[in-house]
C-alpha positions as CSV (number, residue, x, y, z in Angstrom):
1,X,-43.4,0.9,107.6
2,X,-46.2,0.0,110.1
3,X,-46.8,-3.0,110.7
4,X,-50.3,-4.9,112.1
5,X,-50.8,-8.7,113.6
6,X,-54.0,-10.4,112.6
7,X,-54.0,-13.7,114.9
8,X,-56.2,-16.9,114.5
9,X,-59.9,-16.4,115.3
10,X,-60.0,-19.1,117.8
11,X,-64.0,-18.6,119.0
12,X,-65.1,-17.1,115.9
13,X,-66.2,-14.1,114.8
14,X,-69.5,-12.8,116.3
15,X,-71.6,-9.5,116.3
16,X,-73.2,-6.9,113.8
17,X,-71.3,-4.2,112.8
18,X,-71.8,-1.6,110.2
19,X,-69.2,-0.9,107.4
20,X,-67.7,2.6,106.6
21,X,-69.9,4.5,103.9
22,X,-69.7,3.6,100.1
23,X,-65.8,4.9,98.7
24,X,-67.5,5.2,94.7
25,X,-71.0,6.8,96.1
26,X,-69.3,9.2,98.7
27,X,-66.9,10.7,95.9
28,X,-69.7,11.1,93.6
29,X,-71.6,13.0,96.3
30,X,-68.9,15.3,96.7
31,X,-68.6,15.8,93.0
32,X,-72.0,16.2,92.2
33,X,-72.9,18.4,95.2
34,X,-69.9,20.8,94.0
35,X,-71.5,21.3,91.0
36,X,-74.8,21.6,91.7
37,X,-77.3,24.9,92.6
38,X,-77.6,25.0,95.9
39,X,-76.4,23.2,99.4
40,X,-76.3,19.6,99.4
41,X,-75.8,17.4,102.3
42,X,-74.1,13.9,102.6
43,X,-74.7,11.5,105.3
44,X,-72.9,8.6,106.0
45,X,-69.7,9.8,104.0
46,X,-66.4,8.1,103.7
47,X,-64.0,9.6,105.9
48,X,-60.9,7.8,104.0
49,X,-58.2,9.3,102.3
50,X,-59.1,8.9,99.3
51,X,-62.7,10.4,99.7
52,X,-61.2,13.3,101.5
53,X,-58.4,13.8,98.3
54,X,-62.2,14.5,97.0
55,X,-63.1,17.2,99.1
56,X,-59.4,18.6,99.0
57,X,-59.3,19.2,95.4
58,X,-62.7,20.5,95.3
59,X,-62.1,23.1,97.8
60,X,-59.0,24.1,95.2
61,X,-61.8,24.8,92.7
62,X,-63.4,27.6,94.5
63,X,-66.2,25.1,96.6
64,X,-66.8,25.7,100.1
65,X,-67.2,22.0,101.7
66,X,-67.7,21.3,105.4
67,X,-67.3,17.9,107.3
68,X,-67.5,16.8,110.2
69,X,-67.1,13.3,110.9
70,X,-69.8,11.2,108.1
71,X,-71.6,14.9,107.3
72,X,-70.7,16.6,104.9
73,X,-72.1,20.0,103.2
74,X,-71.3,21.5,99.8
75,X,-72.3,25.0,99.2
76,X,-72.5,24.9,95.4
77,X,-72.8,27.2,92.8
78,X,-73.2,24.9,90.2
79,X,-70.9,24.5,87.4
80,X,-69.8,28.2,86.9
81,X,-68.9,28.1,90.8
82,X,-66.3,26.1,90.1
83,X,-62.7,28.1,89.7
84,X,-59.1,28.0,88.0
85,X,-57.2,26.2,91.3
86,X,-54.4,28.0,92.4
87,X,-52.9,25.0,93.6
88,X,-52.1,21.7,91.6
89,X,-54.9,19.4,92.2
90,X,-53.4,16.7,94.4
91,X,-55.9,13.4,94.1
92,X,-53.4,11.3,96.4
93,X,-53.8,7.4,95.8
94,X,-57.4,8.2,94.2
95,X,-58.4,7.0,90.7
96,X,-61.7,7.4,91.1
97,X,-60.7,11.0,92.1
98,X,-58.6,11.4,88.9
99,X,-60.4,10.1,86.6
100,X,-63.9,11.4,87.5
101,X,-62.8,15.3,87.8
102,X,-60.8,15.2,84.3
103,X,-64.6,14.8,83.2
104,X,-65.8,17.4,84.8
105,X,-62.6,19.8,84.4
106,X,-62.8,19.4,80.7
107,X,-65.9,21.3,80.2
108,X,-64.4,24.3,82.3
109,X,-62.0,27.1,80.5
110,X,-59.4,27.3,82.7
111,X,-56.2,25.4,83.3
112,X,-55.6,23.1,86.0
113,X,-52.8,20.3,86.7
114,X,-53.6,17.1,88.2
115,X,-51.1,15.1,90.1
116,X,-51.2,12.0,92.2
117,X,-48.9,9.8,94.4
118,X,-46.5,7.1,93.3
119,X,-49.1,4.5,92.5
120,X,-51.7,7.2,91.0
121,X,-48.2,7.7,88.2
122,X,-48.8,4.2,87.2
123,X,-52.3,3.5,86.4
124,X,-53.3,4.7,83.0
125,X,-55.6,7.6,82.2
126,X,-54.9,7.7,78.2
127,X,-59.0,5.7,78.6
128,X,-60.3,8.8,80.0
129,X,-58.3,11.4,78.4
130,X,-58.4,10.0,74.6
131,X,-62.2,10.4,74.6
132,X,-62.4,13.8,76.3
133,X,-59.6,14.9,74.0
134,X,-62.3,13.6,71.2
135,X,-64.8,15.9,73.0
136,X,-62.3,19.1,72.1
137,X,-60.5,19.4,75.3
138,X,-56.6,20.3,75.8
139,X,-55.6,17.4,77.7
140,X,-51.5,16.4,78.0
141,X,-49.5,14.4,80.5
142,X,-46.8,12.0,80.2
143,X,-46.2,9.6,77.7
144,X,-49.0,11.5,75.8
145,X,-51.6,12.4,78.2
146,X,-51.4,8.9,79.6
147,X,-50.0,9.1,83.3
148,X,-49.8,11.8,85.8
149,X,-48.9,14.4,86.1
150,X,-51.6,15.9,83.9
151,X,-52.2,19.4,82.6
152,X,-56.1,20.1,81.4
153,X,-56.9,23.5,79.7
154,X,-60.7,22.8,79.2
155,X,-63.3,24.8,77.1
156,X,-66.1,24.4,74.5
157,X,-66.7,20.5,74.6
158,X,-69.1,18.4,71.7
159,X,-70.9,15.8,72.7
160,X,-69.6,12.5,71.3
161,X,-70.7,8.7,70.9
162,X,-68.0,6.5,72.2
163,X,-67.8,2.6,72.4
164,X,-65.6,1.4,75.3
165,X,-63.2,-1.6,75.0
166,X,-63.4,-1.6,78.8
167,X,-66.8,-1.8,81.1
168,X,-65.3,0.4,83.5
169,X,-67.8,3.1,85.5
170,X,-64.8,5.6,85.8
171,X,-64.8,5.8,81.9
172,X,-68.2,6.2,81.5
173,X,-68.6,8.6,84.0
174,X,-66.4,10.9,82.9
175,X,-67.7,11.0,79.8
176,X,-71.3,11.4,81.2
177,X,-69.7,14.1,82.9
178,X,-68.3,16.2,80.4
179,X,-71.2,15.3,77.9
180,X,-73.2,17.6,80.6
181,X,-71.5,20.5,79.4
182,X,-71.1,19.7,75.8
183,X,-73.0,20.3,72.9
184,X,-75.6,17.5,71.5
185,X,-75.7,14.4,73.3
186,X,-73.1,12.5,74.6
187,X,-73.6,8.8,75.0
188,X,-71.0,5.6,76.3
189,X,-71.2,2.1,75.2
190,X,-69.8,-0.5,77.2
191,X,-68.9,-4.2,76.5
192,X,-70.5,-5.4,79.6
193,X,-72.6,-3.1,82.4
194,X,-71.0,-1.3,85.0
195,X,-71.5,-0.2,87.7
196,X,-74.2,2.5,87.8
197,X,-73.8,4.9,91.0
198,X,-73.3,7.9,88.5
199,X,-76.6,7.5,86.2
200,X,-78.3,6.3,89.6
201,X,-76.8,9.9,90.9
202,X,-77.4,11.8,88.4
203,X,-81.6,11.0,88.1
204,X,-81.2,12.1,92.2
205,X,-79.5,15.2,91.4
206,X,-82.6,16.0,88.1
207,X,-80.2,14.8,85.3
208,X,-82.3,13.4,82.6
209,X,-80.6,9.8,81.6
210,X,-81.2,8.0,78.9
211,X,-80.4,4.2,79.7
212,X,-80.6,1.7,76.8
213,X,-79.3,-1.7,77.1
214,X,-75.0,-0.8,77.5
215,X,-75.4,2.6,76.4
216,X,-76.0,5.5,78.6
217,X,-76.8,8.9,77.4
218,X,-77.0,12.5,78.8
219,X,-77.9,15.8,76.4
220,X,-75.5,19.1,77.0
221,X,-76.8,22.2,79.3
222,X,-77.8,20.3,82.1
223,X,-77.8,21.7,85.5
224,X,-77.2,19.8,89.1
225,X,-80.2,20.5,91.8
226,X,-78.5,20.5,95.5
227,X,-79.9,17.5,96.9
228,X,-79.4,15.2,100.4
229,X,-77.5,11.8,100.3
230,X,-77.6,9.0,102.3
231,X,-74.6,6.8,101.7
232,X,-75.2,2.8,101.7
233,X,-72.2,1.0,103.4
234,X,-69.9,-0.4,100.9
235,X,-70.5,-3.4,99.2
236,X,-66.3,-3.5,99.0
237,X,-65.7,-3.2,102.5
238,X,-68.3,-5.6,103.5
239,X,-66.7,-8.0,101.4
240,X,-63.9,-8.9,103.6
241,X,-66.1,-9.8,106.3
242,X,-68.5,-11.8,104.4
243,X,-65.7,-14.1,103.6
244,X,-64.3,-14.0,107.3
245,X,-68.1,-14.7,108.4
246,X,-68.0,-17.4,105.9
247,X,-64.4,-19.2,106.2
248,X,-63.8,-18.7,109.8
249,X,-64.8,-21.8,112.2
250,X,-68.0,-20.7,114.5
251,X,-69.0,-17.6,113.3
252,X,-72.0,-15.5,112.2
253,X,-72.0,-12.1,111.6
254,X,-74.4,-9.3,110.5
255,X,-73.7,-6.7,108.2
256,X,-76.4,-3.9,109.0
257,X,-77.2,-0.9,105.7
258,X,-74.8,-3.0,103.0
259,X,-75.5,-1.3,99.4
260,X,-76.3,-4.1,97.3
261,X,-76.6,-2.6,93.8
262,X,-76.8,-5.0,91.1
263,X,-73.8,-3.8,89.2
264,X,-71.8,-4.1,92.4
265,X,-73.6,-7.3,94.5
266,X,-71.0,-10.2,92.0
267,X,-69.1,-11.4,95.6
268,X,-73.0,-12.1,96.9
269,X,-73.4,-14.0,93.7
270,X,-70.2,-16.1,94.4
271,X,-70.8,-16.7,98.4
272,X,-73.9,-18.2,97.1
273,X,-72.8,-19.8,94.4
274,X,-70.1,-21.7,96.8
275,X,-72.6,-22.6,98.7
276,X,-72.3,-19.7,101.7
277,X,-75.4,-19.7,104.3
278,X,-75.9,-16.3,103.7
279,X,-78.9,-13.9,104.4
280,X,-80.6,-11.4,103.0
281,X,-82.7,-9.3,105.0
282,X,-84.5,-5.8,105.2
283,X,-84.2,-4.9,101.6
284,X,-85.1,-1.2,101.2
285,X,-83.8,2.1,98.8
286,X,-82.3,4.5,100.2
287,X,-81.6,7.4,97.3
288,X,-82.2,5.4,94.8
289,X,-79.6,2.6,96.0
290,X,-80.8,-0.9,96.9
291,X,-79.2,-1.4,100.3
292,X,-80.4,-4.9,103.1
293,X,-78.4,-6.8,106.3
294,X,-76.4,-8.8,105.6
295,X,-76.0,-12.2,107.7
296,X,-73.1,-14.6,107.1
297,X,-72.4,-18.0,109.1
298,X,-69.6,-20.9,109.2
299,X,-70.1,-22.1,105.6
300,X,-68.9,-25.5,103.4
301,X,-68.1,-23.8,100.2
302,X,-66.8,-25.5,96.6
303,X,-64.9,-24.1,94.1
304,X,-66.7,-22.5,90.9
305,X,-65.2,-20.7,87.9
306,X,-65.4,-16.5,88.2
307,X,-65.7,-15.0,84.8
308,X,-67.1,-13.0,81.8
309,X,-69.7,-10.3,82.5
310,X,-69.7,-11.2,86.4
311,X,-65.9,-9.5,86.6
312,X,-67.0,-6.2,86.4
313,X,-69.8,-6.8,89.3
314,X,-66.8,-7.6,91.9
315,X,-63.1,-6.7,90.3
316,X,-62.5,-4.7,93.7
317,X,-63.6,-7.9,95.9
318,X,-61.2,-10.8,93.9
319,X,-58.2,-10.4,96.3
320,X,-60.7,-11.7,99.3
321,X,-62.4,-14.0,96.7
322,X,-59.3,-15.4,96.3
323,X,-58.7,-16.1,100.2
324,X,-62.4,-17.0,100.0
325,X,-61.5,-20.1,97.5
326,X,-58.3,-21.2,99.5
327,X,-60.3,-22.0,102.2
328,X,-63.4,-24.0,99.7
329,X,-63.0,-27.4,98.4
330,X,-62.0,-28.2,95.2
331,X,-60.9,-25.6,92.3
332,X,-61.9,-21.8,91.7
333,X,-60.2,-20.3,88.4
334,X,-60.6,-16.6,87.6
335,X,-60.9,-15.1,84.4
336,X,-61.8,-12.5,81.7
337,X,-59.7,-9.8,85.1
338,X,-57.0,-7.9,83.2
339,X,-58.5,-5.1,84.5
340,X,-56.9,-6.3,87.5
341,X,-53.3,-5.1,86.2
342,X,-54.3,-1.8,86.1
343,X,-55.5,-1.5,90.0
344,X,-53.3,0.7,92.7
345,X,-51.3,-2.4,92.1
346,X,-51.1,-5.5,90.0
347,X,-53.5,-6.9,91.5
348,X,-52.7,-10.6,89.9
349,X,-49.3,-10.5,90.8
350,X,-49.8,-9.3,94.0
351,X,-52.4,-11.5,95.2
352,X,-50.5,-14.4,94.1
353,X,-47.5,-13.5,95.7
354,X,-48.8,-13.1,99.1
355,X,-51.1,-15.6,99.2
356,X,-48.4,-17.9,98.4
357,X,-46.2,-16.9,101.0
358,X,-48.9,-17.9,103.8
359,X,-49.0,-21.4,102.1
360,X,-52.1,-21.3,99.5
361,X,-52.2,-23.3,96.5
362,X,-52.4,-20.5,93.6
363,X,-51.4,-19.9,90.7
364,X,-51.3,-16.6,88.5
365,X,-52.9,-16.2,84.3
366,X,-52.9,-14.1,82.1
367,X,-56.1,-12.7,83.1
368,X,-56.8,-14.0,86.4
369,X,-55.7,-17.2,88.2
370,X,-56.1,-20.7,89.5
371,X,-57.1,-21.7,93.4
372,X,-57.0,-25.2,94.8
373,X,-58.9,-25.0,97.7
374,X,-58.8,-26.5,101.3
375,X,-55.0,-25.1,101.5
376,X,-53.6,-25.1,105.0
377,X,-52.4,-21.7,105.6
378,X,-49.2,-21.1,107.9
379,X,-49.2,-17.7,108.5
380,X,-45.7,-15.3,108.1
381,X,-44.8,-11.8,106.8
382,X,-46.8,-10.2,104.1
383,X,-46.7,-6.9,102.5
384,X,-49.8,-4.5,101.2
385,X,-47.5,-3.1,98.4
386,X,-49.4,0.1,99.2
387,X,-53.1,-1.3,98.2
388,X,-55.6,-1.4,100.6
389,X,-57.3,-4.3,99.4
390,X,-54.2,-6.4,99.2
391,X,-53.7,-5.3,102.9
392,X,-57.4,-6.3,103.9
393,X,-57.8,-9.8,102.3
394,X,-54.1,-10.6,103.5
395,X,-55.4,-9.6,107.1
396,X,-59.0,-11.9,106.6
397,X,-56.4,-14.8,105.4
398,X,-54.7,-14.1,108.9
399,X,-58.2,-15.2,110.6
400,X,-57.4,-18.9,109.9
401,X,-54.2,-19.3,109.6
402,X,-51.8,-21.7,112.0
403,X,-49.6,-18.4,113.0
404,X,-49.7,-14.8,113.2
405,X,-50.2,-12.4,110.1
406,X,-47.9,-9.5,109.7
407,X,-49.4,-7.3,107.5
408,X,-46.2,-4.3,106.6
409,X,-47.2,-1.6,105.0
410,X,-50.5,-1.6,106.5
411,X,-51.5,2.3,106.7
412,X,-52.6,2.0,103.1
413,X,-56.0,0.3,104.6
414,X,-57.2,3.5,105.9
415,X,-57.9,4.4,102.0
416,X,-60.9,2.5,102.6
417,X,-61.5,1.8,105.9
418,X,-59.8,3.6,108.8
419,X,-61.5,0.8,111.2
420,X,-60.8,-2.2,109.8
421,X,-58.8,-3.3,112.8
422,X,-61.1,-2.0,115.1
423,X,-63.8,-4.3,113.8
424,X,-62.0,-6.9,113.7
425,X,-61.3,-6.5,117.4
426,X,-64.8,-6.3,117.9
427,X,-66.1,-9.7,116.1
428,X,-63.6,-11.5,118.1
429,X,-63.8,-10.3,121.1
430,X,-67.6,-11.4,121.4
């Protein structure tokens, strides 16, 4: 299993640097372009694994995609270019992937099977497939439609009204999705607000969406208009360097074209909220996305209590947040994230685990945990068990610990960011 050594930063971190493209914009680029009339063109595209299991499945549907490097260009011919695959539709370690295209292959009357790796098998899809079952589509899979693999015959689809137990943007955008293509209206209810790169998507691509309060609403027979998109950097991957920026000794660094949409901004929220000398600069839209610079410095930072409807605004950033509170003083405690459980791992578990092998004070909940801060981290072995984000925040933690970081398992970071390494070379080399 590879292996990667994150040492102490012993001068600090210093230096801009601009973080890979946005993973939940670039796959809805993809997605949207391979539907759509026309050619649309991406720039500033993900080049992870998981954004490329995008492009591979759509190519098994009959789409002619090009890439090179950050460009990308989909030929489509909008939804009746899309064809029975051939091929079982391989997403890889992509939920996103999984969940989004079930939305879209619903509405389409031919069969396809979806499959993922070893993780993908774990994570539930029963949320997505229960509701486009509802909509009239053959959906079935393990333990009922619930797990991969997953065999969809799609067809005729109705347009339903469905109230989510979970505010999760996967759910409602494959409902949104399939509603397209449905008859009536289809609209999604959610206990809290998610994020919104599909609706904001959609309006680029000339949906008509009807927003109204936690309910989002699309009518059927809708067509996609090719369009150009300009990716933001991710709000994700910027995270683990915000905290660095923040927890390291000496350091300021700049995060240049950071999307900072409001339904994805929560770990700006806390770095303030802790008390992070944080700066916000050159606010513009690009495509309908707010994106700015981002400038983070050497920070004194206190504990606060993460929880309710800020969750859903950073669940992808809490493994860093939780390195973030090791290192502030006094007590963060987590709650209100089960939705953690249900990540490419446990996130909870694994989090805790880890962190407490390098020496931090945590402790795990029922939905969440506990952090006393100002822990003095020793360093040691610790594994990504195969999530990227598990494997990034472990690697930040290794910026201030006494000893080495070994981070096994650590190819699963090229998911979402193939360069991490390199720029963390690069801020301490400065």
């Amino acid at each position: 299993m590879p292996e990667r050594v994150v040492k102490k930063g012993a001068n600090g971190l210093h230096g801009t640097i601009r973080v890979p493209g946005d993973k939940s914009i670039s796959h809805r680029a993809v997605m949207f372009g391979a539907i759509a009339q026309g050619v649309t063109t991406i720039e500033g595209f993900l080049s992870g694994e998981d954004c490329l299991s995008t492009i591979s499945c759509f190519r098994k549907l009959g789409v002619t995609i090009e890439q090179v490097d950050d460009r990308v260009s989909i030929n489509g011919q909008g939804w009746e270019g899309l064809k029975e695959p051939s091929e079982i539709l391989d997403v890889g370690n992509s939920g996103t992937t999984t969940r989004l295209m079930l939305g879209i292959l619903a509405t389409r009357p031919f069969h396809s099977v979806v499959i993922g790796d070893e993780s993908i098998a774990k994570r539930p899809m029963f949320r997505v497939t229960y509701p486009l079952r509802e909509m009239g589509a053959e959906i079935d899979g393990r333990e009922d439609g619930n797990f991969t693999p997953l065999s969809i015959r799609g067809g005729k689809t109705k347009g339903i009204s469905f109230t989510s137990n979970v505010a999760s943007a996967q759910v409602k955008s494959a409902i949104l999705l399939a509603g397209l293509q449905s008859e009536g209206v289809t609209s999604v209810t959610e206990p809290a607000l998610s994020r919104d790169h599909t609706e904001r998507m959609l309006e680029a691509y000339g949906v008509n969406v009807v927003r109204d309060g936690l309910t989002v609403s699309v009518s059927g027979g809708q067509s996609l208009k090719a369009n150009h998109i300009v990716v933001p950097g991710d709000i994700s991957s910027a995270a683990f360097f915000l905290v660095a920026g923040a927890i390291v000794p000496n350091s300021i660094v700049t995060l240049t074209g950071v999307g900072i949409n409001p339904t994805r901004s929560g770990i700006i929220d806390v770095l303030i909220e802790m008390g992070a000398s944080l700066t916000i600069a050159n606010e513009r839209l690009v495509g309908g996305e707010p994106i700015a610079d981002l400038t983070i410095e050497t920070s004194d930072l206190q504990g606060i209590e993460i929880s309710g409807e800020m969750i859903p605004r950073l669940i992808d950033e809490i493994p860093v947040i939780a390195v973030l509170a090791s290192q502030a003083k006094g007590k963060t405690i987590i709650k209100d994230a089960q939705e953690l459980k249900v990540k490419e791992t446990n996130r909870i578990d694994t989090v805790v685990s880890e962190l407490t092998k390098l020496g931090a004070a945590i402790k795990a909940t029922e939905d969440g945990m506990v952090i006393q801060g100002e822990s003095h981290l020793t360093g040691g072995l610790v594994d990504s068990h195969g999530d990227h984000r598990i494997g990034m925040a472990m690697a930040i933690a290794g910026l201030v610990t006494d000893e080495q970081v070994s981070v096994i398992r650590s190819e699963a970071i090229a998911v979402s960011y193939p360069t991490f390494f390199d720029d963390i070379k690069s801020l301490s080399s400065k």
